[in-house]
C-alpha positions as a printed NumPy array, in Angstrom:
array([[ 88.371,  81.722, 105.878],
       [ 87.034,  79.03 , 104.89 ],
       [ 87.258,  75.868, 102.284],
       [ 85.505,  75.992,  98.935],
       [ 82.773,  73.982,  99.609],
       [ 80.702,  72.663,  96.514],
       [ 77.221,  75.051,  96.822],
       [ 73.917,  72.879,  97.815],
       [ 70.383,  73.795,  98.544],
       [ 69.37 ,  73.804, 102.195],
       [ 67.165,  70.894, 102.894],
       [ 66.036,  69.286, 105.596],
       [ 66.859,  65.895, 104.854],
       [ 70.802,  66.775, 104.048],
       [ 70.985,  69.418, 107.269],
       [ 68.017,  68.583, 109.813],
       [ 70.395,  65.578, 111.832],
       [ 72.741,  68.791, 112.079],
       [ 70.533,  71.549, 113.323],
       [ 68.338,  71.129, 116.547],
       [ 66.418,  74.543, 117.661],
       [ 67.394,  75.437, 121.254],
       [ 65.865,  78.718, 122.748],
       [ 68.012,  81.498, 121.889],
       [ 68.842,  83.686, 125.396],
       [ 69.518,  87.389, 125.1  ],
       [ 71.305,  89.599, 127.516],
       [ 69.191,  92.485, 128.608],
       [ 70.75 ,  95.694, 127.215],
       [ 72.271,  98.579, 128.968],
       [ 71.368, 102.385, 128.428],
       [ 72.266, 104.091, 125.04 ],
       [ 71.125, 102.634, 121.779],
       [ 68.701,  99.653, 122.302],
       [ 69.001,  99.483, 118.603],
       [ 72.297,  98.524, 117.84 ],
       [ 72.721,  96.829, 121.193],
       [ 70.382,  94.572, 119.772],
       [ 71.591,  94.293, 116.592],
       [ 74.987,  92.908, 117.538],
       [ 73.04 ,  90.738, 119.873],
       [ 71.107,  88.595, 117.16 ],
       [ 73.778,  89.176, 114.534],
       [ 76.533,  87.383, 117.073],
       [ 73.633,  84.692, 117.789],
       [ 73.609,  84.306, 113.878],
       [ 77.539,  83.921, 113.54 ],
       [ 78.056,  81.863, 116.039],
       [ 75.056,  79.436, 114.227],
       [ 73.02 ,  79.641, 117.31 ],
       [ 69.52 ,  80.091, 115.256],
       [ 68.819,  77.196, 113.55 ],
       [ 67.358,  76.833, 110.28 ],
       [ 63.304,  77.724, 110.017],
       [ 63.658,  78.518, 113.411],
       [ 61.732,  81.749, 114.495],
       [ 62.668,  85.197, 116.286],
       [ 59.956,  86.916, 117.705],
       [ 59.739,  90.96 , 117.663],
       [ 57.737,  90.75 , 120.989],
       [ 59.639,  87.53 , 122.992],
       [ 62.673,  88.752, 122.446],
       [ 61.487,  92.327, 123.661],
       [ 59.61 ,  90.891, 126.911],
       [ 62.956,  88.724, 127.404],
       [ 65.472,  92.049, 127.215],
       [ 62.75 ,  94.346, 129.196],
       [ 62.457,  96.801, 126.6  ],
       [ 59.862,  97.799, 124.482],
       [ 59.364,  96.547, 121.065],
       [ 60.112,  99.126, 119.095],
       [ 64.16 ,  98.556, 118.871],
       [ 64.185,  94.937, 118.662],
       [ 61.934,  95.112, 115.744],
       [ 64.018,  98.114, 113.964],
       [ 67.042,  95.459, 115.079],
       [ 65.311,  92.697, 113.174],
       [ 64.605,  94.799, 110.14 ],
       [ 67.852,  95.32 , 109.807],
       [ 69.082,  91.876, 109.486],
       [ 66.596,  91.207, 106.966],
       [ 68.064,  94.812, 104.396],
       [ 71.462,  93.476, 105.018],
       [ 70.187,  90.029, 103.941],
       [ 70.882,  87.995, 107.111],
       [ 67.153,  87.379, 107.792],
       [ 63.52 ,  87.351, 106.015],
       [ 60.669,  88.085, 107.622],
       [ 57.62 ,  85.982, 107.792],
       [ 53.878,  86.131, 109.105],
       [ 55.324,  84.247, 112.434],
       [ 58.725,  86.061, 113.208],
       [ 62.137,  86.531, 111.689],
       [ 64.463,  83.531, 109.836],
       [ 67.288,  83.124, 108.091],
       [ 67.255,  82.893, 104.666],
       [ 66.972,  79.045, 102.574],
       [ 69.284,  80.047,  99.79 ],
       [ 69.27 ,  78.171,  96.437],
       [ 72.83 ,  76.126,  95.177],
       [ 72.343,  79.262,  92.799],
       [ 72.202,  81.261,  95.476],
       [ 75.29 ,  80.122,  97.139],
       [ 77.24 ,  80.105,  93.948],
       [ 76.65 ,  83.349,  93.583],
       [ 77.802,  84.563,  97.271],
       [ 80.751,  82.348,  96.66 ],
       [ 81.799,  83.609,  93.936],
       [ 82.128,  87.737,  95.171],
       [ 84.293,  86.363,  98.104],
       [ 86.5  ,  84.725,  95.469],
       [ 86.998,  88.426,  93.997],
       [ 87.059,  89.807,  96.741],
       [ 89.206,  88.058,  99.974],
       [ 92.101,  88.074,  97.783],
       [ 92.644,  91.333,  97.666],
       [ 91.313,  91.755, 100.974],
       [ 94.347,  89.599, 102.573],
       [ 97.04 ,  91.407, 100.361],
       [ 95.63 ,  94.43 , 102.37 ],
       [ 96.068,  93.051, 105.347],
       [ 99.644,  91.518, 104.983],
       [100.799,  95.925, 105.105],
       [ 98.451,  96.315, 108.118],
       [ 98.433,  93.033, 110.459],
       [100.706,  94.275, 114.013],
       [101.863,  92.005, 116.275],
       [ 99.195,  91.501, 118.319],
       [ 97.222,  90.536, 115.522],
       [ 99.319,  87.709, 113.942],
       [ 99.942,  86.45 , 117.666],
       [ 96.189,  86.196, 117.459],
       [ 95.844,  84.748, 114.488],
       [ 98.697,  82.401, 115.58 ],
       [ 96.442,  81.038, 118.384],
       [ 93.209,  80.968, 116.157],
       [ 95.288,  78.106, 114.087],
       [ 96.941,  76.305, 116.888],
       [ 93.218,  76.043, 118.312],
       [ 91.802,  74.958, 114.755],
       [ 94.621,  72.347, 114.493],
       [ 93.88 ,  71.109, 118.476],
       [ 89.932,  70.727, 117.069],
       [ 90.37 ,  69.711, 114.365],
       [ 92.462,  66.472, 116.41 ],
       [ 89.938,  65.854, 119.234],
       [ 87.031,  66.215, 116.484],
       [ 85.433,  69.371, 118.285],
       [ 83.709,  71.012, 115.242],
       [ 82.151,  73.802, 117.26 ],
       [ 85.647,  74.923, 118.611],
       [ 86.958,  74.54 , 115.203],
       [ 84.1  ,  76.679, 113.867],
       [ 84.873,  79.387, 116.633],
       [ 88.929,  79.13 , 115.662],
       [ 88.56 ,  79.251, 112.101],
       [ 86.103,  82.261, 112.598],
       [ 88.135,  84.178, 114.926],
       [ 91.213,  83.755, 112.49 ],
       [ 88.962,  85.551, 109.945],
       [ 87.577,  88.162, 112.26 ],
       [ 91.444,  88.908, 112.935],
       [ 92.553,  89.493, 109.251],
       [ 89.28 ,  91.206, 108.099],
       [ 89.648,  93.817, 111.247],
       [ 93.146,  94.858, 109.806],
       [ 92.161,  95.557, 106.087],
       [ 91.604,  99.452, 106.296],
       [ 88.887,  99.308, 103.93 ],
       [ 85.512,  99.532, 105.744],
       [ 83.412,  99.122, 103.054],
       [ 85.677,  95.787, 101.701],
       [ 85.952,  94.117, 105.055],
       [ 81.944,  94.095, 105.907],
       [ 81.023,  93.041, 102.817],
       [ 83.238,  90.282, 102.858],
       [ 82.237,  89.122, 106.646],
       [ 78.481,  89.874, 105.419],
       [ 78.675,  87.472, 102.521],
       [ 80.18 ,  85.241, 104.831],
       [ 77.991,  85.302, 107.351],
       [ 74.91 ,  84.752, 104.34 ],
       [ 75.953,  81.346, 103.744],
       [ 76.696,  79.995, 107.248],
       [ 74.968,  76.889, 106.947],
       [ 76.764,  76.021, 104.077],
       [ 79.907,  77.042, 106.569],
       [ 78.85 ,  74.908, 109.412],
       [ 78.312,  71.592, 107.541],
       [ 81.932,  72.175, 105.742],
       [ 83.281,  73.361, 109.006],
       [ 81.931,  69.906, 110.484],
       [ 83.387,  67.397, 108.058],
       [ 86.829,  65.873, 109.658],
       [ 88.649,  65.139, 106.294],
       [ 87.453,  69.01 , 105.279],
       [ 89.332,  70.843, 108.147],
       [ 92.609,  68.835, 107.595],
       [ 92.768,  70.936, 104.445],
       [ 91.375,  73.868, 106.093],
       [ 93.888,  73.661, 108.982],
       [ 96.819,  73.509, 105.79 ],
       [ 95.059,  76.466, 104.179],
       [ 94.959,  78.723, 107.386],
       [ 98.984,  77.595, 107.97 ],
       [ 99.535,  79.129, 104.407],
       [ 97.689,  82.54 , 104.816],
       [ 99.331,  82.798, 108.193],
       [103.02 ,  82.365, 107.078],
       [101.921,  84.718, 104.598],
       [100.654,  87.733, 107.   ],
       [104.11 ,  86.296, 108.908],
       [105.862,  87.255, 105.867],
       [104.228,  90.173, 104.988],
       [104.399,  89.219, 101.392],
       [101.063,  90.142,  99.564],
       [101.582,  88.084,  96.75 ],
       [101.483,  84.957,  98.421],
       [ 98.293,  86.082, 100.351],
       [ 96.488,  86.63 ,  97.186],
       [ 97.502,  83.664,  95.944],
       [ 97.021,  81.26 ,  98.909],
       [ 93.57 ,  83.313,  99.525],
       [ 92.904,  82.755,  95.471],
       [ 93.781,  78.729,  95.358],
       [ 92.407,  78.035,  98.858]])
C-alpha cells in the first residue's frame, strides 16, 4: 500500500540525485525451468528498485553471469516487457519512463481496484498473516523514526505482499501487485519523503485494525480514502 502520490514524469533532473546504477548480481539457477527461475530473478531485482532508471539488462551478461545459455534469460526478459515491467531497446532491456498521464492512469485502476481487493482479504487473512502484517508496520513505524527509507520501502512492501497473497482472486491480486510494481519509481521517491511515511505509517495502522477486525467495510473505506 502505498500513499497517493501526485503523478509526475520521470526525469532526470527530479530523480537522477535518487537513482545511482550499481551492477545488478544474479544467482545462478538450479535445474528445472531456467525460464521462470529467471523471471522471478529480475522481477524481484525490479521490486526491490534494484535497476535503476535507463539502466540496461543484457540478454547475453546476464546469461554468461547465471551459466546458462541465452535462450531463457531472453524468453525471461520478454516477458517483463508483455507484462509491461520492461521495454526493450537496441542495447538491452529497461524499465519503462512513463508519462504523469501514464501514471494517472495506473493510479487510477488501483483506486478501483485495492478496495475491493482488501474487503477480500479481511474474510481470508489467518493468523499468521495479520501477525505478519503486524510486524511489516511495527518495522515501517521503526523506519520511518531512524529515517531508513529502504527498510521502510521493504516494510511497507511486505505489508502489501501479505494482504494481496490472502485475496483468493488470482487474477485481482496480480494485477494489482503488477500495476504496482509499473510505477515503482513513482513509489520509491514517495516512499523516501519523511513527512510522506508519517501518513503512510497512519494509513497502514488503519488497514491493519481493519484486517484485525475483520470488518470489510472499513477496509474498503480506509483502502478508498488512503
Amino acid at each position: 500500500m502505498t500513499a497517493r502520490a501526485q503523478p509526475q514524469p520521470y526525469t532526470k533532473s527530479s530523480h537522477g540525485k535518487a537513482w545511482m546504477a550499481e551492477a545488478i548480481e544474479f544467482k545462478r539457477v538450479g535445474e528445472g525451468n531456467l525460464r521462470a527461475q529467471v523471471y522471478q530473478q529480475i522481477r524481484l531485482t525490479i521490486q526491490r528498485g534494484e535497476l535503476a532508471p535507463g539502466q540496461k539488462l543484457v540478454d547475453v551478461d546476464i546469461a554468461a553471469q547465471l551459466g546458462i545459455s541465452r535462450m531463457p534469460v531472453r524468453d525471461a526478459l520478454m516477458q517483463l516487457v508483455h507484462e509491461g515491467y520492461l521495454v526493450g531497446t537496441t542495447r538491452g532491456f529497461t524499465l519503462p519512463t512513463l508519462t504523469a498521464t501514464d501514471i494517472a492512469n495506473i493510479f487510477e485502476v488501483r483506486r478501483l481496484l485495492e478496495p475491493r481487493a482488501a474487503a477480500h482479504a479481511t474474510r481470508t487473512l489467518d493468523a499468521a498473516g495479520l501477525k505478519t502484517l503486524a510486524a511489516a508496520l511495527q518495522e515501517a513505524e521503526a523506519a520511518a523514526a531512524a529515517g531508513d527509507a529502504a527498510l521502510f520501502f521493504q516494510a511497507n512492501s511486505a505489508f502489501r505482499s501479505c494482504w494481496l497473497g490472502a485475496v483468493e482472486n488470482d487474477r485481482l491480486s496480480q494485477t494489482i501487485a503488477r500495476f504496482a510494481d509499473h510505477v515503482l519509481v513513482v513509489r520509491l521517491k514517495t516512499l523516501s519523503h519523511q513527512p510522506t511515511q508519517a501518513v503512510i505509517v497512519a494509513g497502514m495502522r488503519a488497514i491493519y485494525e481493519a484486517f484485525a477486525k475483520r470488518d470489510a467495510v472499513a477496509a474498503y473505506d480506509r483502502m478508498t480514502h488512503f
